[in-house]
N, C-alpha and C positions, 0 to 999 in steps of 0.2 A: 749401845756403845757411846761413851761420851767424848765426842769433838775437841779435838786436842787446839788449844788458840793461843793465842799469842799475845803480848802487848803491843804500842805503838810504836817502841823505841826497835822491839827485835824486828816489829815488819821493816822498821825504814833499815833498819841494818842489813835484812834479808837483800831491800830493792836497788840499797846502794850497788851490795855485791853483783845482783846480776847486771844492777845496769854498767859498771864497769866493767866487765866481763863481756858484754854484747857489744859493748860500745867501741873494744879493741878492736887495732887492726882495721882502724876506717870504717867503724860499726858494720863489720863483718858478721859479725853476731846476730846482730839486726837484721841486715839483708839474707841472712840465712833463714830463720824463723818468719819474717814474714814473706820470703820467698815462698815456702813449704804450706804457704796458703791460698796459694793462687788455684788451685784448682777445687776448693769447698768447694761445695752448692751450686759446681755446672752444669751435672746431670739432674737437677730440678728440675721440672716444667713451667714455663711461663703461657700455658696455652690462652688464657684468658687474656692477657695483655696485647698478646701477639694478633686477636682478633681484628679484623679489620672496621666494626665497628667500635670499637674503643682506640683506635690509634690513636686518634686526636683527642684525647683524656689524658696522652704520657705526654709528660715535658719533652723527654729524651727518646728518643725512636728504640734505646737499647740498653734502658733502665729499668727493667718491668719487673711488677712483682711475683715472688715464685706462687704455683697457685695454692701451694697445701697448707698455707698460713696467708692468704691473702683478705685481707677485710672485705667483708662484701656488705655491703647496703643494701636494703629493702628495694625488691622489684617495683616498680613505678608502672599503673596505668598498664599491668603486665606487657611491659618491653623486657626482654631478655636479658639484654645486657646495660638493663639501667641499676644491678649492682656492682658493677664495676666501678674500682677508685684504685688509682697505683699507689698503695699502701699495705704492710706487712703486720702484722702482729709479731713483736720479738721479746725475747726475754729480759729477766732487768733483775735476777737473784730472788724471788718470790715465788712465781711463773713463766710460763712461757706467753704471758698476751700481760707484761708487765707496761710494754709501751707501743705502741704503735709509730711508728717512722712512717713519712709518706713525702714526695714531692712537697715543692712550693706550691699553691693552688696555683691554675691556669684563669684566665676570665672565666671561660666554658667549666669550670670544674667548682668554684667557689661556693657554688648552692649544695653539688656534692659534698663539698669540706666538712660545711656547715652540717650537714644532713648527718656524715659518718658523725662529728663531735656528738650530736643527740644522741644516736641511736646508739653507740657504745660507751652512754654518760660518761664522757671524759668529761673531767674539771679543771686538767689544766694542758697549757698549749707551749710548748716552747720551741722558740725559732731562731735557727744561729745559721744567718744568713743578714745583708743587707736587701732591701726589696731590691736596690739597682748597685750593678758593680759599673761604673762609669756607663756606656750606650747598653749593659744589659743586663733586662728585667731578668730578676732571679727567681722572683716572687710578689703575681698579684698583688695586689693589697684587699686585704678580706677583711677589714674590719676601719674602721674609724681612730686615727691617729689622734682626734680630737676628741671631746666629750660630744657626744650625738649618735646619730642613728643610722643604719645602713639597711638593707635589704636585699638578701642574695636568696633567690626562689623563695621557699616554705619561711624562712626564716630572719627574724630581728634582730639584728646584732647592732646593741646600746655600747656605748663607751663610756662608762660609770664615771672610771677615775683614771689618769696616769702617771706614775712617779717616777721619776730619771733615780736611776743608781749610777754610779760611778762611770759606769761602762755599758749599761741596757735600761731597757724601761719594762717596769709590771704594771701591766693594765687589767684594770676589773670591765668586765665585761657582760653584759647582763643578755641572755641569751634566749627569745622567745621563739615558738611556731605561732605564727602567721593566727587573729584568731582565736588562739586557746591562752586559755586561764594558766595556765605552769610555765613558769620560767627558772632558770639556772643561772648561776655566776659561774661565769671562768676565770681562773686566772692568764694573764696570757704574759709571759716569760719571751723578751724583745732581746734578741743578743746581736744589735751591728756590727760589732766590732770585728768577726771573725771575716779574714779577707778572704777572696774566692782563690788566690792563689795563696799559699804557705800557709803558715798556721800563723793565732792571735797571741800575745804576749801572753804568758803563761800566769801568771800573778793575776791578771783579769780574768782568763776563764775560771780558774780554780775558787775564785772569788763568788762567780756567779754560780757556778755547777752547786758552790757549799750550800749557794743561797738555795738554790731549787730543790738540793736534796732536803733540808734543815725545812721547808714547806712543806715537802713531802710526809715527811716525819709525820707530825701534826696532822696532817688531813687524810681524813679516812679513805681509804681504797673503793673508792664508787664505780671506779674505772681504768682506765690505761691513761699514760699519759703521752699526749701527742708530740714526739716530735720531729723537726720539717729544717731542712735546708732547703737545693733547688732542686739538685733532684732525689734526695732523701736517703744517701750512703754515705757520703765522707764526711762533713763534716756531721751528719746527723748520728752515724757510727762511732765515732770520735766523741762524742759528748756521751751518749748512752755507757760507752766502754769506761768512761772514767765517774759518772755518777753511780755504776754497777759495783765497780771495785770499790770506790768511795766507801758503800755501803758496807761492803766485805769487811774494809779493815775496821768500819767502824765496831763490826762483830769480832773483831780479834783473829778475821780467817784472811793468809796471805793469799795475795790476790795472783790469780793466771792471768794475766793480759792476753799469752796466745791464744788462752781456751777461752776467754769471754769473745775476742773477735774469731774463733770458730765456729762457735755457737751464733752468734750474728748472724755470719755467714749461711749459715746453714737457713737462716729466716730470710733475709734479703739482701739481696746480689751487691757484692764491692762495699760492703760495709767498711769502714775506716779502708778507703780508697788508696792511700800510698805510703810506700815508708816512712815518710816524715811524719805523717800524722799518727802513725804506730810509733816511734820512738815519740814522740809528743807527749801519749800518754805516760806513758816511764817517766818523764821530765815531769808533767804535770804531778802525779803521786807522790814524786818526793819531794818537792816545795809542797804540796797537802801536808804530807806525813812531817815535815819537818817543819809548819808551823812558819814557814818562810825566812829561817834562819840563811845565817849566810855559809855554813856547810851545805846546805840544800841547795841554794840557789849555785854552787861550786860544780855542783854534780848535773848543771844544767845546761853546760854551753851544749848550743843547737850545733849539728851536722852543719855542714855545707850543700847546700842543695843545687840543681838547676831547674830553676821553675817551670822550665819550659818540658821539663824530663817527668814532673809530677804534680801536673793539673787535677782538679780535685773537681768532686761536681758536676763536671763534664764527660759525657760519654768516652770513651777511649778511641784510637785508630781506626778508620776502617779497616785494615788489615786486619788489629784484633778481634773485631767483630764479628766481621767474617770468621774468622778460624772459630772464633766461638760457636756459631751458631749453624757453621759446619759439621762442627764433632757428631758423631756418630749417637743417637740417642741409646740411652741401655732400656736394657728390657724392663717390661712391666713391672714384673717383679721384684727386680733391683730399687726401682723406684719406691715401691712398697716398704721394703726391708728400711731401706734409708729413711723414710717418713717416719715408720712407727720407730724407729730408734730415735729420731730425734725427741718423739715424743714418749717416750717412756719413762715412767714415775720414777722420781730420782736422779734421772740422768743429770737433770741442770744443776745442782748444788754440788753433785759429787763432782762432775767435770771438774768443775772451779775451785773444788780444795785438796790442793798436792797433798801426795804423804810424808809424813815427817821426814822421811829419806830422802825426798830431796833438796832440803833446806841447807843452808850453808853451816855446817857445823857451827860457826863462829857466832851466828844468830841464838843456834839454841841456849847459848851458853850465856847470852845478854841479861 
């Protein structure tokens, strides 16, 4: 059956409607929809993370990766749990291991970093985070800011070239083990400008996401593509959710937002971490889709926020944590059912493309 698609004009007509529509009423809309996603992917397992040999591996005491999609690294010197690294395999419109999300490295993790990049040939790295938000580190620094050489365990890490864009820097990065004759280029995708608290001016990220999707394009699928905030769900969900759809409308297929941060969800915990960064994306797509017209950017004044209400990056309450990790686990088998559904052939594309019924009549007719 062939795939019913769209042009660019009907998506942005579709995304206006909804976004006006959600955005009524004090983006009531909004707080509804991503309310009704607070409880994805609680009943996952994080038994691996929770180990008390890996504590000190997580940034966050209560950011851990679920374990039925968790990247594991090569046993070392058979220790048990030296494949352990707090990072997820999540999908990205292809597959389901289209990218990999993980913390910012730690000091004690950075040879791991380096280690997961080899072993699952990734080629490129992108990081939307500053290393420091005033007194705190967000993110080691795992590589050479300069042209030169670093060494983190097994591994060489060269800093080829770096180019300033507008708003980030692309460093070529030439990647050896320790010793051996093969080496790899990375590319490595620098984005400081996103603050730890709100979101980055919208015209900037859409700028850069085009840039890293429009590289993607061109470079062969060797691997997943890395990408890392601090602790590796808000703003690292937030990027993924909008280079995913990105891609979508580039095929003519209107984009679900709720269902691409469900499916997230369902890979690794608090992905696109708070409302604002969920209504962000919607703002983001339509200055995309509309080319940065000034009808798009019309459709863009931001909510009012309190920052103190939706911290990003940072673990949540004690309280909530608690009550989290209070709930009651479900059975075995529940667990099971959940797992193989998520991964079941097809699920991921069909999730993400509505049926023509629910389009805004006024769209089809564009």
């Amino acid at each position: 059956m062939r795939m019913e698609t769209f042009s660019r004009s009907q998506i942005l007509q579709e995304m206006n409607f909804q976004y006006s529509k959600l955005a009524a009423s004090n983006n009531r809309g909004f707080k509804q929809t991503f309310g009704e996603l607070n409880d994805v992917g609680k009943d996952l397992p994080t038994r691996a993370g929770s180990l008390e040999a890996n504590k000190e591996k997580n940034r966050y005491s209560c950011i851990l990766p679920y374990d039925h999609c968790r990247v594991r690294l090569s046993v070392q010197n058979q220790k048990p749990n030296s494949d352990y690294i707090n990072a997820n395999f999540v999908p990205g419109g292809g597959s389901e291991r289209d990218f990999i999300c993980t913390q910012g490295p730690l000091h004690n993790t950075v040879a791991d970093f380096w280690r997961m990049v080899w072993e699952q040939n990734v080629r490129i790295i992108v990081m939307v985070t500053a290393l420091r938000q005033k007194n705190t580190i967000m993110c080691d620094k795992y590589w050479s800011l300069e042209e030169g050489t670093v060494y983190h365990g097994l591994f060489q890490v060269t800093t080829v070239t770096r180019k300033q864009g507008p708003d980030y820097f692309i460093t070529t990065i030439n990647l050896r083990q320790r010793d051996m004759p093969n080496d790899r280029i990375i590319t490595h995708f620098y984005y400081p400008s996103w603050p730890d608290q709100g979101v980055p001016n919208p015209f900037s990220l859409c700028g850069f996401t085009e840039h890293v999707r429009q590289h993607l394009e061109v470079l062969p699928r060797l691997g997943p593509t890395v990408v890392h905030c601090s602790a590796g769900v808000g703003r690292s969900g937030t990027f993924v959710s909008l280079l995913w759809l990105m891609q979508l409308c580039v095929r003519g297929i209107l984009p679900d937002i709720k269902g691409a941060v469900k499916d997230l969800r369902l890979h690794r915990m608090w992905m696109v971490q708070t409302l604002e960064q969920y209504i962000f994306i919607y703002q983001c797509l339509l200055h995309w889709l509309g080319g940065g017209d000034s009808a798009s950017k019309q459709q863009m004044q931001r909510p009012s926020f309190d920052p103190s209400q939706h911290k990003q990056d940072q673990p949540r309450s004690s309280e909530r944590r608690r009550r989290h990790h209070s709930q009651q686990k479900p059975p075995a088998d529940h667990l099971q059912n959940t797992v193989q559904q998520i991964f079941k052939p097809g699920n991921l594309l069909r999730r993400l493309i509505p049926s023509l019924s629910q389009m805004n009549p006024a769209s089809q007719n564009a």
